[in-house]
C-alpha positions in Angstrom: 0.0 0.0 0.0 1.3 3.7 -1.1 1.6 6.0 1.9 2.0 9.9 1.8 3.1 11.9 4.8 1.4 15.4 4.8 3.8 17.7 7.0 1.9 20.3 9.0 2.3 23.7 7.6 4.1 23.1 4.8 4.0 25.5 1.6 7.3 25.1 -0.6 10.1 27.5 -0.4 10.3 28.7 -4.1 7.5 28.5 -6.4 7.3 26.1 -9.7 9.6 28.1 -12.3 13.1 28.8 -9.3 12.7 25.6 -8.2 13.5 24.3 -12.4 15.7 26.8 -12.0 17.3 25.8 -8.1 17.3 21.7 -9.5 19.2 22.6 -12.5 21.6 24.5 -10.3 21.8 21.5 -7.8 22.6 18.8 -10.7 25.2 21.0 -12.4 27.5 22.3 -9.4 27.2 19.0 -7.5 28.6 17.5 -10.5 31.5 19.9 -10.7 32.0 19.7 -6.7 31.6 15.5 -7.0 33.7 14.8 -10.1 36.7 16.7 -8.7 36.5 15.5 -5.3 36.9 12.0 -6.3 38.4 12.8 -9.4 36.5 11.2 -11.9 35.5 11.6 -15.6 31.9 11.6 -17.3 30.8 8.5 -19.4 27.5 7.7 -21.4 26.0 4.5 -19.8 23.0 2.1 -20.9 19.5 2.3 -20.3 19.0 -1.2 -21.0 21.5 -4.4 -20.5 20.7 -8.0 -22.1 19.1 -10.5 -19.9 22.0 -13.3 -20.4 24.8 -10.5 -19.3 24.6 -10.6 -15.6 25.2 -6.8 -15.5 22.0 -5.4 -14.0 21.3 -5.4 -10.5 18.6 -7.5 -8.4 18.7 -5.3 -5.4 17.1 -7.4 -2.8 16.2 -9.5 -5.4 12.1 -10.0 -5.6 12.2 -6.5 -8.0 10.8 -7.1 -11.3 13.0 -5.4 -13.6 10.8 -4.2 -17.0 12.4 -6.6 -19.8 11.6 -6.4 -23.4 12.3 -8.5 -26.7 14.5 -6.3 -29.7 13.5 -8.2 -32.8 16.2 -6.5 -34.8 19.1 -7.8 -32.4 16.9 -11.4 -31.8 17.4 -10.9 -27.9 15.7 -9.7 -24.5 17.0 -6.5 -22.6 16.0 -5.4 -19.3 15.7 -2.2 -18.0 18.4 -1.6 -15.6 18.0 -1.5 -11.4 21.3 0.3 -11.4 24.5 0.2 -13.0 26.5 -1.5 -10.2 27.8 -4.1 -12.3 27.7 -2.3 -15.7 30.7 0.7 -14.4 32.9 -2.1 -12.6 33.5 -3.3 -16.4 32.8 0.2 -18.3 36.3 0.9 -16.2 38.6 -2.1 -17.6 37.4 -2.0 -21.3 38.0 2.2 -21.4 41.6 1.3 -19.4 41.1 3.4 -16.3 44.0 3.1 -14.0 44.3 3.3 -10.3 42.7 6.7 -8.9 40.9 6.8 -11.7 37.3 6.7 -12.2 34.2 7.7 -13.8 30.5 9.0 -13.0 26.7 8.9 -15.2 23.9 9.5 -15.0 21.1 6.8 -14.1 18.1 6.6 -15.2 15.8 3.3 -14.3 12.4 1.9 -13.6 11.9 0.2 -10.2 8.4 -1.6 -11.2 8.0 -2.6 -8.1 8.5 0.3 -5.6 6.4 1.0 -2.8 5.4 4.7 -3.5 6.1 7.4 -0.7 7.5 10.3 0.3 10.7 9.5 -0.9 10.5 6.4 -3.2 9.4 6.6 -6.8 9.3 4.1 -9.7 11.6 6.6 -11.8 15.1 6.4 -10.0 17.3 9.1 -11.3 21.2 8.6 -9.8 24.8 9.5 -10.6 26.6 6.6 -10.4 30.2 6.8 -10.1 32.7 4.0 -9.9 36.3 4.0 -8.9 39.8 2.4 -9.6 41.6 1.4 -6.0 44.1 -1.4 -4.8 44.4 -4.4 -2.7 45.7 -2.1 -0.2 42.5 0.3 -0.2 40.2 -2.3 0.3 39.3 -1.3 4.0 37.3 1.0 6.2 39.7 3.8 6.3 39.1 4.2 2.6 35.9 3.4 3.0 35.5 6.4 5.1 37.8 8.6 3.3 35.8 8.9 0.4 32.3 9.0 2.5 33.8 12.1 4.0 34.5 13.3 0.3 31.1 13.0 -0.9 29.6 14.8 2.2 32.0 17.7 2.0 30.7 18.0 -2.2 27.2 17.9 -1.0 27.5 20.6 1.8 29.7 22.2 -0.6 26.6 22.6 -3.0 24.2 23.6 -0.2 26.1 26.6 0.7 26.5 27.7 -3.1 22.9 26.8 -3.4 22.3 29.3 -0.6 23.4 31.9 -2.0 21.7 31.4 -5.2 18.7 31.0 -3.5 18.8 32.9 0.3 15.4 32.1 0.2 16.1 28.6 1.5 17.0 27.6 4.7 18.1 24.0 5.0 21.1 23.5 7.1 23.3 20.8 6.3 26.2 19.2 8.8 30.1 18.2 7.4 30.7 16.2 9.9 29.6 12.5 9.6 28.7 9.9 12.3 29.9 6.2 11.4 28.2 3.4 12.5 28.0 -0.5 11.9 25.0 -2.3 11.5 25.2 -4.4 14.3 26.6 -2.0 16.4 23.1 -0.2 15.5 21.4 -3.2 16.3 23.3 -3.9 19.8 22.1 0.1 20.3 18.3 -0.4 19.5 17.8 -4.0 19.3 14.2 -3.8 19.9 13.2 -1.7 17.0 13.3 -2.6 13.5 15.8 -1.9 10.9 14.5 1.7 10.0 13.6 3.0 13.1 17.1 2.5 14.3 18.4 4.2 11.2 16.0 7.1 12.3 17.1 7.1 16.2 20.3 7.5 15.4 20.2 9.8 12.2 18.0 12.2 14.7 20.8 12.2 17.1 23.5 12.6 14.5 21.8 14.6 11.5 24.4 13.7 8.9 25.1 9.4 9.3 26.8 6.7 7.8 25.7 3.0 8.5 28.7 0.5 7.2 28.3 -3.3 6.8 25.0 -3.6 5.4 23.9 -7.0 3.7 25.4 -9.7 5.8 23.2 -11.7 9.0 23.9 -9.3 12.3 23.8 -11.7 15.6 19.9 -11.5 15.2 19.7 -13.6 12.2 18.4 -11.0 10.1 20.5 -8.5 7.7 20.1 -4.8 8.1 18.6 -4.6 5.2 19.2 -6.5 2.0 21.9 -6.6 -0.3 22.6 -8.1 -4.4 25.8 -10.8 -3.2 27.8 -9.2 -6.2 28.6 -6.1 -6.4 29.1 -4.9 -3.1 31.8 -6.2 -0.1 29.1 -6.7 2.5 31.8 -5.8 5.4 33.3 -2.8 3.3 30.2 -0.9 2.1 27.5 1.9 3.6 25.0 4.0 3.5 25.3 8.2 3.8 21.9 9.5 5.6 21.2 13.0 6.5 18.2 14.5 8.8 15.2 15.9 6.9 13.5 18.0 8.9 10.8 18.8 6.7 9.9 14.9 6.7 11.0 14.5 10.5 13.0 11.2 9.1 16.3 10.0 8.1 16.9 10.4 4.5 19.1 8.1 2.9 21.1 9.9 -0.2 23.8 7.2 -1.0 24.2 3.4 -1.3 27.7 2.7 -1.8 30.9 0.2 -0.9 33.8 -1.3 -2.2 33.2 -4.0 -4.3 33.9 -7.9 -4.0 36.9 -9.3 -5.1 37.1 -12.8 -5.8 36.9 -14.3 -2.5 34.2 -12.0 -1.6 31.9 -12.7 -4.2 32.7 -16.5 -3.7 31.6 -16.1 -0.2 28.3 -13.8 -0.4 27.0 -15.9 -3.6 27.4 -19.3 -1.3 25.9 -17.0 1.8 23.0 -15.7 -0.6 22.6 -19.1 -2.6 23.4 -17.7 -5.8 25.2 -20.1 -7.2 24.1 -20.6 -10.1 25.2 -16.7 -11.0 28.8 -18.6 -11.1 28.5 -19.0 -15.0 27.5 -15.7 -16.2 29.7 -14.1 -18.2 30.3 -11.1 -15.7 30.8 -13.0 -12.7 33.2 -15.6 -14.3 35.6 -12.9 -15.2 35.3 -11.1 -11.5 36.1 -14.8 -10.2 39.1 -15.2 -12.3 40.5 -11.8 -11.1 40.0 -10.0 -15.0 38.3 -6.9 -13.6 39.8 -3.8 -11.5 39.0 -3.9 -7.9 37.0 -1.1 -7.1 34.6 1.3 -4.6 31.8 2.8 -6.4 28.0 3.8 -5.7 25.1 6.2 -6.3 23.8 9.2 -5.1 20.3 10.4 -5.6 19.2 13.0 -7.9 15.9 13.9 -6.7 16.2 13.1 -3.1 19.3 15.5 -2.8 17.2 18.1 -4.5 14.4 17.7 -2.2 16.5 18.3 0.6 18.2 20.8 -0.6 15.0 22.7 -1.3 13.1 21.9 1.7 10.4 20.0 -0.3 8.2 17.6 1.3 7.4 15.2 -1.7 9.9 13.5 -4.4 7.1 14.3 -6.8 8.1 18.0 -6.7 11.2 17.5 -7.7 10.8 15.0 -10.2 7.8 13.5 -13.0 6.9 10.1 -12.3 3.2 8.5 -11.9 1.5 8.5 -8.4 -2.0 6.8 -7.3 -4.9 8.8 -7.3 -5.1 9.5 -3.3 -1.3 10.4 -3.2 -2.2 13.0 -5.9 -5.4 13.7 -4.0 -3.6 14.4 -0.2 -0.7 16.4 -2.1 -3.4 18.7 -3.8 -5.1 19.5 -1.0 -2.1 20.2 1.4 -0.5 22.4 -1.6 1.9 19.8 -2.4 3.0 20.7 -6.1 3.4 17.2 -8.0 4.9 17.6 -11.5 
């Protein structure tokens, strides 16, 4: 069932033509901040992957993705989830070295979404992927570049504030790192989200490491695809919407199986059978760059940027008729 949270008071910030104007703004100097941060170039990516390739992502793996037949290639596509798998390989075959990397943007359909505040069935992401060694494959790292990505985005609020005085979201540099079972060990009678919301109240800008593998409960903090991700070297950035009165979660991201990883997590996850597609046999036999990549939301960094209480005013998509209903009649703009 959709949900829609109507936050008392609100009326947006700017009105339909400077907040274009304010998202253009967003996209274009966190771009410029990100890219040279991490130091990164800009690549054209797919829309669409072939079924037999292995590249797109399952996410927690009951998401439909939306496949269609190309009678002029005589083969089936899917749309993609993300493009995870599809950079890690973009970055051997265009020779990207160590320190290297590049960044797109995403564009994908997520059929199977559960429509609220912040979710949408049109996910619109940079992704960004990035050339490291054996010896950068820890938390330090790890944390390193978290701390990167933060600085770009607070970076971009404060230029965005001066664009746009008008807009009064506050934004904190300095990030709280967590563990997922440390989390659990901290709250271990609430459920997955409502620890990620204690805790991202109490420290407004958040990152929860180790995501995907069984915490002492039995249960994973949430759910992670076996390949892409290290599930002991990867995280998630949140920062504190007030607007919503939640923790909003901007970035998924991690440094990615090697070999013995993926070996591990596809036993864990009983995915053996991905063992033969044509992606995962070269990761297995050590043919592809080890790497620490992610993606970072278009939208939902504009909509907390710009104080907005609804994805859907920041981005078009398709909403049920009561969402559309509630939104009117609180003032919420949809596009």
């Amino acid at each position: 069932m959709n949900h829609v949270y109507i936050p008392q008071g609100y009326r947006p910030t700017l009105d339909a033509y400077d907040t274009q104007r304010a998202i253009a703004y967003i996209k274009e100097t966190f771009q410029d901040e990100f890219s040279r941060a991490l130091h990164l170039k800009r690549v054209s990516a797919p829309l669409f992957v072939t079924e037999d390739s292995g590249l797109n992502d399952n996410l927690n793996g009951y998401e439909r993705p939306v496949s269609f037949d190309v009678p002029a290639v005589g083969t089936q596509v899917q749309v993609v989830h993300s493009l995870a798998k599809w950079k890690r390989l973009a970055l051997k075959r265009y020779n990207f070295g160590v320190g290297g990397g590049l960044y797109t943007d995403m564009n994908a359909i997520r059929r199977d979404e559960k429509l609220d505040n912040v979710h949408s069935i049109y996910v619109d992401q940079w992704d960004w992927e990035k050339v490291i060694t054996r010896e950068t494959r820890n938390m330090e790292y790890l944390k390193l570049i978290v701390r990167s990505i933060v600085r770009a985005i607070c970076n971009t609020n404060d230029r965005l504030h001066v664009r746009f005085p008008q807009l009064g979201v506050k934004l904190s540099p300095e990030v709280s790192f967590i563990t997922s079972q440390e989390l659990e060990d901290l709250y271990p009678e609430m459920t997955s989200s409502e620890r990620e919301r204690a805790y991202v109240k109490e420290h407004p800008t958040a990152c929860i490491m180790q995501i995907g593998g069984k915490l002492r409960s039995g249960k994973p903090h949430d759910g992670r695809a076996p390949d892409y991700d290290d599930w002991s070297l990867n995280c998630d950035i949140f920062f504190w919407d007030e607007v919503l009165d939640r923790q909003l979660e901007i970035s998924s991201m991690g440094i990615r199986v090697d070999a013995a990883a993926l070996d591990y997590q596809l036993k864990e996850a009983g995915c053996d059978d991905r063992r033969n597609l044509p992606f995962h046999k070269m990761l297995l036999a050590d043919e592809l760059p080890l790497t620490i990549g992610g993606g970072i939301g278009q939208s939902r960094l504009s909509m907390l940027m710009l104080g907005c209480a609804h994805i859907g005013e920041v981005q078009s998509s398709i909403w049920d008729e009561e969402t559309v209903k509630a939104c009117r009649e609180a003032g919420i703009p949809l596009l």
